[in-house]
GUMARDO-22937 format. One record per residue (C-alpha): residue in three letters; x, z, y. Coordinates in steps of 0.05 Angstrom, whole numbers, plus 5000, padded with zeros to 4 digits. Example, Ala and Ser with C-alpha at 12.3 -4.5 7.8 and 13.67 -1.06 7.14 Angstrom:
2
ALA524651564910 SER527351434979 
! end
This chain:
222
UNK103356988976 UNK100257298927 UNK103757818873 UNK104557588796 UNK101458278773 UNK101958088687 UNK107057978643 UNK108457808570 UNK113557938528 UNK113857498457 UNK116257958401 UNK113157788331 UNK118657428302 UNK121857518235 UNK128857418261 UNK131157268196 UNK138157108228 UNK138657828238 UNK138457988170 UNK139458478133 UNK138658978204 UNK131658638202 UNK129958848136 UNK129059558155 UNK126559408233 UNK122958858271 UNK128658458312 UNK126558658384 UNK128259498367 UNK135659198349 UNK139759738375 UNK142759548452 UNK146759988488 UNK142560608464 UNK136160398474 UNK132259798440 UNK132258968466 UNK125159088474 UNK126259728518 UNK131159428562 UNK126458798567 UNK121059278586 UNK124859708632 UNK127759148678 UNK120658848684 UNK115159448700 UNK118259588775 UNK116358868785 UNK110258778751 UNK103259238751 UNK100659028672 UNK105658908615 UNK102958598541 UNK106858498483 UNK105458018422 UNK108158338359 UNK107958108283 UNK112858218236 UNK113159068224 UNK108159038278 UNK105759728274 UNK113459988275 UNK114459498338 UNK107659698373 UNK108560448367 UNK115060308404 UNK112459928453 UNK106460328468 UNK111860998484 UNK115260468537 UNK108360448568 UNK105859768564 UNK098259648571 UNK096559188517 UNK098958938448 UNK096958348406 UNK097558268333 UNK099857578326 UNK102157608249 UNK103056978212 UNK100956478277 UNK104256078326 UNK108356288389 UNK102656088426 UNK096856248387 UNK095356868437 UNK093956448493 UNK087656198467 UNK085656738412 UNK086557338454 UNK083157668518 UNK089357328553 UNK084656588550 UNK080356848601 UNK085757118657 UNK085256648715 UNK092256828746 UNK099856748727 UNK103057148679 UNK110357238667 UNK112857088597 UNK119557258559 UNK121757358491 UNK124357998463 UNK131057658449 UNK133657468520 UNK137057918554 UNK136157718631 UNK134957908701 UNK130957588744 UNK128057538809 UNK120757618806 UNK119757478879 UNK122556838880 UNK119856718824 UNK114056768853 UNK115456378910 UNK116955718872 UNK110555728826 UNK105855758889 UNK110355178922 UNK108654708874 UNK101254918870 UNK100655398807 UNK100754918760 UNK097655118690 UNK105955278675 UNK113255298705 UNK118655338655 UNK125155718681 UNK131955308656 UNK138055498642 UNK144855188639 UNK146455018570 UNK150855408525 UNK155255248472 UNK152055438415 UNK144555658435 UNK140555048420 UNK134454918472 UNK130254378503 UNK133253958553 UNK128753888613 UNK128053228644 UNK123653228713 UNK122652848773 UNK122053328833 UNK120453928788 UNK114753508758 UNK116753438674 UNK116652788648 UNK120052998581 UNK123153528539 UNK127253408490 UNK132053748443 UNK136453208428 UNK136452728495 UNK140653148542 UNK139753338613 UNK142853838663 UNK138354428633 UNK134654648583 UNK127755158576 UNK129855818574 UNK124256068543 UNK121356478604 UNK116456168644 UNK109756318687 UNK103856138663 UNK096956118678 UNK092656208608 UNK084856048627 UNK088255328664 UNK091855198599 UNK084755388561 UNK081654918598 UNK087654338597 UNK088354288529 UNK086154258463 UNK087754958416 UNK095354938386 UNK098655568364 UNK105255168380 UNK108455178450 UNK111054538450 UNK105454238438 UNK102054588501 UNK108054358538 UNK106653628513 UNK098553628531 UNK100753888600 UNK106453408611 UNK101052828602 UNK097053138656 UNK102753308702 UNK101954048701 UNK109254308663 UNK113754448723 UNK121054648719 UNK123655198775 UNK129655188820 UNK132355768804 UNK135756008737 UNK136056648708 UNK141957128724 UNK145757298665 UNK141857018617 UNK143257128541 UNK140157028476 UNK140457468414 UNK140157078348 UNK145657368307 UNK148258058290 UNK154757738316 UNK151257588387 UNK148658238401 UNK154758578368 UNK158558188425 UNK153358408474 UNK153759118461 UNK161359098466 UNK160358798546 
! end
């Protein structure tokens, strides 16, 4: 099997439900635990991974400073576009292997290896979504599959899970699946029609989602 050597982490949102902490810095240097979310993102993932990129926007040279002193390899100034405008507008479009991707905002452990394991068994598809069991409160998009194939996601039809927001990924398949969207939905939609959105077996361990000052208030306090 061969390793997943890239990953991305998605950090260029305003996080306007942060406010006013995100007035004076970009939501992924929120303070956790005396570090950053970012940092802690970036710390559990570089003894699993060789080549770490971040998307920033929103006080992106603030953000990227901070990211570049954690040591990642490559940042992307996504300002003002889509959460999936970097696929197909950066130097990612033309990487012809999986890469890892999570947002800022989760906090999360995960087993890489296995990870791993489950996107080659079903044939690298162009992307595997991870899922997670729904939470009260955290809204999401149920995932509804048939054998890890996705038939349909959808936010309001419920199902046993929902997309987590990590997933692998393979960006010059996508380039080459689908038409240019800066929205990841609609990538998910274009590869659901061509059977190429798969759903893995495993979840997460401990995974939670910062969206309030409440939420990581209460996740500071664990």
């Amino acid at each position: 099997m061969k390793k997943i050597r890239h990953a991305l982490i998605m950090a260029a949102g305003r996080g306007t439900r942060m406010l006013p902490l995100t007035n004076v810095i970009p939501k992924p240097m929120a303070p956790y635990k005396g570090s950053t979310l970012i940092a802690e993102g970036i710390k559990k993932v570089t003894p699993a991974i060789d080549y770490l990129h971040i998307t920033v926007g929103y006080k992106g040279a603030v953000l990227a400073q901070h990211v570049i002193e954690q040591g990642v390899h490559s940042v992307f100034n996504t300002e003002g576009k889509g959460n999936a405008w970097w696929i197909y507008n950066t130097m990612m479009a033309h990487l012809n292997e999986p890469v890892f991707v999570l947002t800022a905002d989760n906090i999360t452990e995960l087993d890489f290896d296995l990870l791993s394991e489950e996107y080659h068994k079903y044939n690298e598809p162009a992307c595997m979504v991870v899922p997670v069991l729904p939470i009260e409160g955290l809204e999401g998009d149920y995932i509804h599959h048939t054998n890890n194939c996705v038939y349909e996601l959808n936010r309001q039809k419920k199902a046993k899970t929902y997309c987590s927001g990590i997933q692998m990924l393979n960006p010059y398949k996508i380039n080459q699946l689908t038409e240019k969207t800066a929205d990841f939905y609609a990538v998910w939609q274009q590869l659901i029609a061509q059977q190429q959105l798969y759903c893995s077996d495993s979840y997460p361990k401990n995974w939670f989602t910062v969206d309030t000052i409440e939420q990581l208030n209460a996740l500071n306090q664990k």
